[in-house]
C-alpha positions in Angstrom: 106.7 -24.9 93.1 104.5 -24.1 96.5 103.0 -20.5 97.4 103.8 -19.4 101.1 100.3 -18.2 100.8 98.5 -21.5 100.9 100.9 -22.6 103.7 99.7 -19.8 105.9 96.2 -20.7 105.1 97.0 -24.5 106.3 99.1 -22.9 109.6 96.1 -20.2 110.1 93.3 -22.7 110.3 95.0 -24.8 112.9 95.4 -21.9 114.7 99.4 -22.1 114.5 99.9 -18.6 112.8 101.5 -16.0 114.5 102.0 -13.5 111.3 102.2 -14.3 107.8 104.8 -12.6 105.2 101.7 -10.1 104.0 102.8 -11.6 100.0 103.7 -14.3 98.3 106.9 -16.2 98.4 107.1 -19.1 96.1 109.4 -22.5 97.3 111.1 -25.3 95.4 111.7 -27.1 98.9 111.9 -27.3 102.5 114.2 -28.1 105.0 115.5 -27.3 108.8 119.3 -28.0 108.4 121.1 -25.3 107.4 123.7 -27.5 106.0 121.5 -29.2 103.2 119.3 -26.0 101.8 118.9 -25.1 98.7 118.1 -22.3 96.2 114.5 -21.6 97.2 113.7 -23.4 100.0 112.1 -22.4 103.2 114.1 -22.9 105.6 112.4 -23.8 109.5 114.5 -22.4 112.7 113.7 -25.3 114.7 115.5 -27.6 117.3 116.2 -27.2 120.6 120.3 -26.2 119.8 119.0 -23.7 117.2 121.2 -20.5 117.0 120.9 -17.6 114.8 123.6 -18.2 112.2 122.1 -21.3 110.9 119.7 -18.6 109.4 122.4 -16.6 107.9 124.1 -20.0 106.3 120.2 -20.8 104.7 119.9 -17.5 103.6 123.7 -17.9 102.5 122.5 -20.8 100.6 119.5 -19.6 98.8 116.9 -20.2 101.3 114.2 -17.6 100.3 112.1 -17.5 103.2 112.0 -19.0 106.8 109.4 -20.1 109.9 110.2 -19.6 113.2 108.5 -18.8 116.3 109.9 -15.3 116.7 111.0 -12.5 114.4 114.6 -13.2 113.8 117.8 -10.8 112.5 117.3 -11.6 109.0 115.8 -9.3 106.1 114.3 -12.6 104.9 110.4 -12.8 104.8 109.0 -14.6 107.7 106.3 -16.9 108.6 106.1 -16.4 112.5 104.3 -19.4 114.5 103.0 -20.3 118.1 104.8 -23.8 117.9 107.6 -24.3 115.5 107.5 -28.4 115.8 103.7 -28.6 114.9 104.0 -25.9 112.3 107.2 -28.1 110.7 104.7 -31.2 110.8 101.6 -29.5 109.1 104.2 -27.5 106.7 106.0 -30.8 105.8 102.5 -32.6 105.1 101.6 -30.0 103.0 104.3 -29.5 101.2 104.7 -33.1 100.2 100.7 -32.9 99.0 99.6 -35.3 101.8 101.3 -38.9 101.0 100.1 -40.8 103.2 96.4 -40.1 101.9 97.4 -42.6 98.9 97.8 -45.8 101.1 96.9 -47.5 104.1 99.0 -46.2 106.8 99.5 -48.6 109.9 101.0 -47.2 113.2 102.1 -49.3 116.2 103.1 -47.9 119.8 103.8 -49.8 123.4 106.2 -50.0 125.7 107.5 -52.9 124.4 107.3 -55.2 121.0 106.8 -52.4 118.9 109.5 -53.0 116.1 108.7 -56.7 116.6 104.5 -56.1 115.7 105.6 -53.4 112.9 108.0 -56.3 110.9 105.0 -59.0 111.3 102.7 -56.3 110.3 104.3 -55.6 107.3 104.9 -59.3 106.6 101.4 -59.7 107.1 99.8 -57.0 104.6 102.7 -58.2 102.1 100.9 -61.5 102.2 97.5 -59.5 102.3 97.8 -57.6 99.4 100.0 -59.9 97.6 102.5 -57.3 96.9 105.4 -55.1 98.5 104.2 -53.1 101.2 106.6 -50.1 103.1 107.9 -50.3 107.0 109.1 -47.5 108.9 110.8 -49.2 112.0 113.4 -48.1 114.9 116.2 -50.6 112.3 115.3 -49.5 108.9 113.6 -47.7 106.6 112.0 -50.0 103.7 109.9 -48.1 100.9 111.2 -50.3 98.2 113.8 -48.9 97.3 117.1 -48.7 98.9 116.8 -49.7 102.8 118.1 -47.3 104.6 119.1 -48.0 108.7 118.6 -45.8 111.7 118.8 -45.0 115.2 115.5 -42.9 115.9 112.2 -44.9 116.4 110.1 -42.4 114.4 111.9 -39.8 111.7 111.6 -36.1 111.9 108.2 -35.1 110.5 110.5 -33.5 107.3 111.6 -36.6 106.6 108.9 -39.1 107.2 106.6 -36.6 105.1 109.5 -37.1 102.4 109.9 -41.2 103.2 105.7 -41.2 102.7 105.7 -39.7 99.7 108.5 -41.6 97.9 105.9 -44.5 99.2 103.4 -42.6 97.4 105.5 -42.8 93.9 106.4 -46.4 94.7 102.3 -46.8 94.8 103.0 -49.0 98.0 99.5 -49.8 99.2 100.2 -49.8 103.0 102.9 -48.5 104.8 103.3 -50.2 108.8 105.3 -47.4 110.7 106.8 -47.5 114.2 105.8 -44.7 116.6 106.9 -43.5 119.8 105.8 -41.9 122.8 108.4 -38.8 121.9 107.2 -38.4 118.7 104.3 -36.5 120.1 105.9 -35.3 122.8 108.0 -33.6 119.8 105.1 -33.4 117.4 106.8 -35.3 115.1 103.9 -36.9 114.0 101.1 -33.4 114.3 98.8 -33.6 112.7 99.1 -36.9 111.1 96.2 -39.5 110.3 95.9 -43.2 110.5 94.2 -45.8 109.1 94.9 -48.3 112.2 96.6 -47.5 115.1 97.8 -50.7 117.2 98.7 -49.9 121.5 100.4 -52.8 122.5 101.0 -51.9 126.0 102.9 -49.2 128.5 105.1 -49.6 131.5 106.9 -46.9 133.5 110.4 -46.9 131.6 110.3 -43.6 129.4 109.8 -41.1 133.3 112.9 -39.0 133.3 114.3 -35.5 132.9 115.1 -37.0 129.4 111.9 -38.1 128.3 108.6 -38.0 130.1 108.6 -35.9 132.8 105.3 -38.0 134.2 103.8 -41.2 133.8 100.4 -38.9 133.1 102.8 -37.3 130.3 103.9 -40.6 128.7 100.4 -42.3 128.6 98.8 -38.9 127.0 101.6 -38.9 124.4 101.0 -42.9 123.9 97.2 -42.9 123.3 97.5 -39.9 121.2 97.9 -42.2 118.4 94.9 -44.2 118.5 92.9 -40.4 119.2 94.4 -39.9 115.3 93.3 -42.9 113.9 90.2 -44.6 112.0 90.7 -47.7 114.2 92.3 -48.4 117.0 93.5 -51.6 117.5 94.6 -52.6 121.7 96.1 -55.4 123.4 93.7 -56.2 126.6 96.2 -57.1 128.9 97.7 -53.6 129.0 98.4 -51.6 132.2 95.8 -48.4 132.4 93.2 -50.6 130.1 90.2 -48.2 131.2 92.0 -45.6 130.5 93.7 -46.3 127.1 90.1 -47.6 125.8 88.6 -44.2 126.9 91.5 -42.3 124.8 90.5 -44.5 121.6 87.1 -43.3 121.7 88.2 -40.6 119.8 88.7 -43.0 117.1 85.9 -44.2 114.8 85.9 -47.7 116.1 87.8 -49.7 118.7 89.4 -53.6 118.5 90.3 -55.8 121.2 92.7 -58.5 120.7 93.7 -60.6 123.8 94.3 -64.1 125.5 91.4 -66.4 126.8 92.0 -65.5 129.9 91.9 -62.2 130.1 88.5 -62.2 128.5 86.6 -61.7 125.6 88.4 -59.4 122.6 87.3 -58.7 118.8 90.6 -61.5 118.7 90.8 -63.7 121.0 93.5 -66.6 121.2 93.1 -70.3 123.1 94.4 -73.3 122.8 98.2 -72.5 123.3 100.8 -75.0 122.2 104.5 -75.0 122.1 106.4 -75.7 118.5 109.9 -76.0 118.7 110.2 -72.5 117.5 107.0 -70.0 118.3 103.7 -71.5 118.8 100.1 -72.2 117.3 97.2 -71.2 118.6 93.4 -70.7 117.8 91.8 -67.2 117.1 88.1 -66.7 118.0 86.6 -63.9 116.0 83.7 -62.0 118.1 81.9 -61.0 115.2 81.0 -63.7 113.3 82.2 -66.8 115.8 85.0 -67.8 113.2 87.6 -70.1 114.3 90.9 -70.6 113.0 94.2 -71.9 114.0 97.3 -69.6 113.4 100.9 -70.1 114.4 104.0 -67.5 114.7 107.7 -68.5 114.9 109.0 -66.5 117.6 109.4 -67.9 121.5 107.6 -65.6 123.8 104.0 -65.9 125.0 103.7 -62.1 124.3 104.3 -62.6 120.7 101.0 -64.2 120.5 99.9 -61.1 121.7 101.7 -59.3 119.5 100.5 -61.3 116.6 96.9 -60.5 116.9 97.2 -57.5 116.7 98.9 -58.2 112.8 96.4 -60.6 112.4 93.2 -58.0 113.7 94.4 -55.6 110.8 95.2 -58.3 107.9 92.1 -60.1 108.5 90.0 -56.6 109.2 91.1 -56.0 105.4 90.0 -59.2 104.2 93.1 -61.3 104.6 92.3 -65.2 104.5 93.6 -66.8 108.2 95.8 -69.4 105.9 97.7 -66.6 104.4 98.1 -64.5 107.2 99.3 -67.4 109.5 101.6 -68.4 107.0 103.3 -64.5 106.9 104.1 -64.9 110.7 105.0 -68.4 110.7 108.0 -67.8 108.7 108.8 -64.5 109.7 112.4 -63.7 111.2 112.8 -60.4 112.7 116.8 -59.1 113.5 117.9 -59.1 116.8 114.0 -59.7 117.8 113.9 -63.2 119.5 116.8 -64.6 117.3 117.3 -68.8 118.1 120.8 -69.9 117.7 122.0 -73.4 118.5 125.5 -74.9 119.1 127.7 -75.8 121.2 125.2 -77.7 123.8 123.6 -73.8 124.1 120.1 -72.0 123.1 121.1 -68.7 122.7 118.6 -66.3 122.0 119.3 -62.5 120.6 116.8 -60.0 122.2 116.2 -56.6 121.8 114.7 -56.5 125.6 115.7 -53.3 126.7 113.6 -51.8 130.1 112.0 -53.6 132.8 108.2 -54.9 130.9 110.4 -56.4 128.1 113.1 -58.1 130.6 110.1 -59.6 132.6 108.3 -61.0 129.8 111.0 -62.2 127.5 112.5 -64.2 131.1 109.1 -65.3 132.1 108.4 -66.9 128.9 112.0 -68.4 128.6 111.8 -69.8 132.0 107.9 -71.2 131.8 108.9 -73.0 127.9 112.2 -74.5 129.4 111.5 -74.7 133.5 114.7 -76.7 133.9 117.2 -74.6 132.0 120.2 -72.8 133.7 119.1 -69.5 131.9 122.4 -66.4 131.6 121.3 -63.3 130.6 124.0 -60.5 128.9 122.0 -57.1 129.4 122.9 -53.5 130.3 120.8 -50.0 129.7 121.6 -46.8 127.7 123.1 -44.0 128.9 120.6 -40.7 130.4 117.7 -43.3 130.4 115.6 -43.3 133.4 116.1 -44.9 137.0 112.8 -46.9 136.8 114.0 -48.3 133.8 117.8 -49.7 135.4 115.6 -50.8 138.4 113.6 -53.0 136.2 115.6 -54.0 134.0 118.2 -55.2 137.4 114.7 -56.8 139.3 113.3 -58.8 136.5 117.0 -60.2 135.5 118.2 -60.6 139.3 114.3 -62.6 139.6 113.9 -64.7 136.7 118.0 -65.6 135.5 120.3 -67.8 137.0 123.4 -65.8 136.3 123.7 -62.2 134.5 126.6 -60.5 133.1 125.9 -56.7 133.4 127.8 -54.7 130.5 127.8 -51.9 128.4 125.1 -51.0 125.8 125.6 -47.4 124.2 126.1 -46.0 127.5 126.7 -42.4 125.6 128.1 -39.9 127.8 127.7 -42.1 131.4 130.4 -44.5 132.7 129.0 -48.1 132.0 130.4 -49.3 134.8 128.0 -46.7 136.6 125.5 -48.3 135.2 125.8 -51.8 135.9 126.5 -50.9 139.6 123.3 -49.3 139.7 121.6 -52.5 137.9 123.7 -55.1 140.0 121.8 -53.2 143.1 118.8 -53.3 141.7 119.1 -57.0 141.0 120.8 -57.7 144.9 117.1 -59.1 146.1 116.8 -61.8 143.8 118.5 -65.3 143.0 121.0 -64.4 140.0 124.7 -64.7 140.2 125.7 -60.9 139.2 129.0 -60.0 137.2 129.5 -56.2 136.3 132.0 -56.6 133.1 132.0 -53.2 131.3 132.8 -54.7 128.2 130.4 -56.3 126.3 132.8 -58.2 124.1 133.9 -59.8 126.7 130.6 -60.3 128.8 129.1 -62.0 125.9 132.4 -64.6 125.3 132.5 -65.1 129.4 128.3 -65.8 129.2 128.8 -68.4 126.8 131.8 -69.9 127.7 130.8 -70.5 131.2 127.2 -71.2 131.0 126.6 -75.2 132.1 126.1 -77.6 128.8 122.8 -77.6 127.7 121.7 -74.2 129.0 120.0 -71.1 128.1 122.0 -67.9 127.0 120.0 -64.1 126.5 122.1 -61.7 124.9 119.9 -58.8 125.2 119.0 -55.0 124.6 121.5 -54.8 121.7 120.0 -56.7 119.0 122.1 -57.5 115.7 123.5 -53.6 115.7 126.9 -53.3 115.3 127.5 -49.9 117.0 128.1 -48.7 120.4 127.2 -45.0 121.2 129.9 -43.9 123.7 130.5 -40.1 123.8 128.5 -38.7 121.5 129.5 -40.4 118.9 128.8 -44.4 117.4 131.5 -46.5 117.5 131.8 -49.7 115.8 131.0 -52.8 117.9 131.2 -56.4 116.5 127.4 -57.5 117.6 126.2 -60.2 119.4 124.9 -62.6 117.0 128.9 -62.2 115.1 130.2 -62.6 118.7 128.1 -65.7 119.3 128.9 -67.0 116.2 132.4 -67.1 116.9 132.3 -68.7 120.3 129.7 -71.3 119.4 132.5 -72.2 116.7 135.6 -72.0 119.0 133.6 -74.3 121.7 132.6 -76.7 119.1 136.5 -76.9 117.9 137.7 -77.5 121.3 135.0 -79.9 122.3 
């Protein structure tokens, strides 16, 4: 049981209060959906569909109290707040006694490769500490327990708050979490702390009337992580470098992790060598001159980048290299640089969904096999933002040979919108275009007609098995299950 009282204290002190009941009020939970209250909760009007009769269905339902940002018709007591979303943040910490002070807590941002650096991450402090250790990714939720699968990079601060402390019970030791730009926009994450916080990088694909209304807003909303950390951990090749290593002051120390030739870092890799899946490479530690060799599993130059950072925070908590390299090694992330072979194709399942990711996935494809006719399968969301179709339609229309543009969860749009729009953005460069709405059939076409011996991207979808048309997700058979397939139909007729 919680007090209202000491909630107002925690609200007051951050300067969030507005006006308090004037008694106490004593909880058994918390919650912001109307539809899943219970008999003494307190109940937040939040959201930006909120209506009055959700109140009346809490109170209906035994809510006993609520917080909201104005006085509401209700002859509940109420906890009135300047910002309902920060307020819900600071109330769900407390409420759940603070979780996340019981373990390590890892969070990861960028533009691009964040669920990939969360999963070798966690792979890496499993290996660390020689025991299970929690991921909160964009795919899944992994305390442990049950895995549970979602669409929404970073939960609801109810609900991570709640995910953090069933971590807490589990006496996880570290918990690697995925968080994006919108979760401070939102303040999902207010208030929150960090033990590490990794930036990986930021491009301008999140500017709309959707998401960020500025590139100003997005970078703010992106560094705010490492601001809330004990140590922030940054790629050096990142765009606005001055400027994100100026935001991490904030935190108690700063790491660099980076390539040779983009100079010096805390982490620095050399020594580059193809394997015929991933790489190995050598990592120069600035602090004491160590040298050791590491290798990762996954194709894509930036996955070396992305591994350092993994490898700054297991060896930062006394990880041994051997260890540590052997975690990413073996290491196989869903949808996330996926190899498949048959047929006379490579086929390779990416999650490359905006412009940065496109580029650096088809750079690296194109510099580790220069001679291969490379096909790329790709489309972009629905209400995402133009600069993200532009990039997305330049770095396919530059670096493949042929792309297929289709559908992927194109919402509330017309797909077929969408590809025209990409097909134009891709019009100055070399590739063959095809607009074919549906992806079923763009990803059988891509692999049936791509030259023997070729390259074939299926990207921006990943291994889900949905497709978000309307408002609603339908079922969609996925691109590794439709690869499958075809690889085994060629192989029969050949």
């Amino acid at each position: 049981m919680k007090q209202t009282t000491a909630l107002e204290s925690v609200l007051r002190a951050d300067g969030l209060l507005l006006q308090g009941i004037g008694r106490n009020v004593d909880i058994l939970g918390i919650s912001n959906d109307s539809r899943t209250v219970k008999p003494g909760d307190l109940f937040i009007c939040k959201g930006y569909g909120f209506k009055p009769e959700y109140l009346a269905k809490a109170q209906e339902a035994g809510a006993v109290c609520y917080l909201a940002q104005e006085k509401l018709e209700s002859d509940l007591p109420a906890i009135l707040v300047r910002d309902v979303r920060k307020a819900q943040s600071l109330a769900a910490q407390w409420f759940y006694d603070y979780p996340s002070r019981a373990f390590t807590l890892v969070g990861i941002t960028g533009t691009k490769g964040k669920t990939t650096t969360t999963y070798m991450t966690r792979s890496v402090m499993d290996a660390v500490t020689g025991t299970k250790t929690g991921l909160l990714s964009g795919m899944e939720h992994d305390l442990g327990g049950e895995v549970t699968y979602t669409h929404l990079t970073t939960p609801e601060s109810l609900e991570m708050q709640q995910l953090f402390a069933e971590a807490r019970e589990r006496k996880l030791p570290v918990v690697t979490a995925e968080i994006s730009s919108q979760a401070y926009q939102v303040h999902r994450t207010y208030g929150q702390h960090f033990r590490y916080g990794i930036f990986l990088d930021i491009g301008p694909d999140h500017i709309s009337a959707h998401e960020h209304p500025t590139m100003e807003d997005y970078l703010k909303c992106k560094e705010a992580l490492l601001e809330n950390s004990d140590t922030a951990i940054i790629v050096r090749s990142t765009d606005y470098f001055d400027h994100v290593l100026a935001a991490a002051q904030k935190a108690g120390r700063t790491l660099l992790v980076g390539m040779a030739e983009d100079g010096e870092s805390d982490y620095t890799a050399s020594d580059v060598q193809k394997l015929p899946r991933g790489y190995a490479f050598t990592v120069t530690e600035k602090a004491t001159g160590r040298q050791d060799i590491y290798k990762v599993g996954m194709d894509g130059l930036f996955n070396i980048e992305n591994a350092l950072t993994a490898i700054a925070v297991g060896r930062d908590m006394g990880g041994d290299p051997a260890v540590i390299s052997a975690a990413l090694e073996h290491l196989v992330v869903p949808g996330r640089a996926d190899v498949m072979e048959g047929a006379g194709l490579k086929i390779f399942i990416n999650y490359m969904h905006n412009g940065i990711s496109c580029q650096a996935v088809l750079k690296a494809l194109k510099k580790d096999y220069p001679d291969k006719f490379v096909t790329v399968v790709i489309g972009v969301a629905g209400q995402r933002s133009p600069a993200r179709i532009q990039g997305v339609g330049e770095a396919c229309g530059r670096y493949a040979d042929r792309v297929f543009f289709t559908a992927d969860d194109p919402d509330l749009e017309d797909p077929r919108d969408i590809d025209t729009r990409l097909a134009h953005a891709a019009a100055d460069g070399k590739a063959e275009v095809i607009i074919e709405p549906d992806r079923v059939i763009a990803v059988e076409r891509a692999l049936r007609e791509a030259p023997a011996g070729s390259v074939v991207v299926l990207g921006g979808k990943g291994d889900e098995d949905t497709q978000r048309v309307n408002g609603v997700y339908v079922h969609y058979e996925s691109d590794p299950v439709i690869a499958k397939r075809v690889v085994a139909e060629l192989e029969k007729e050949r």
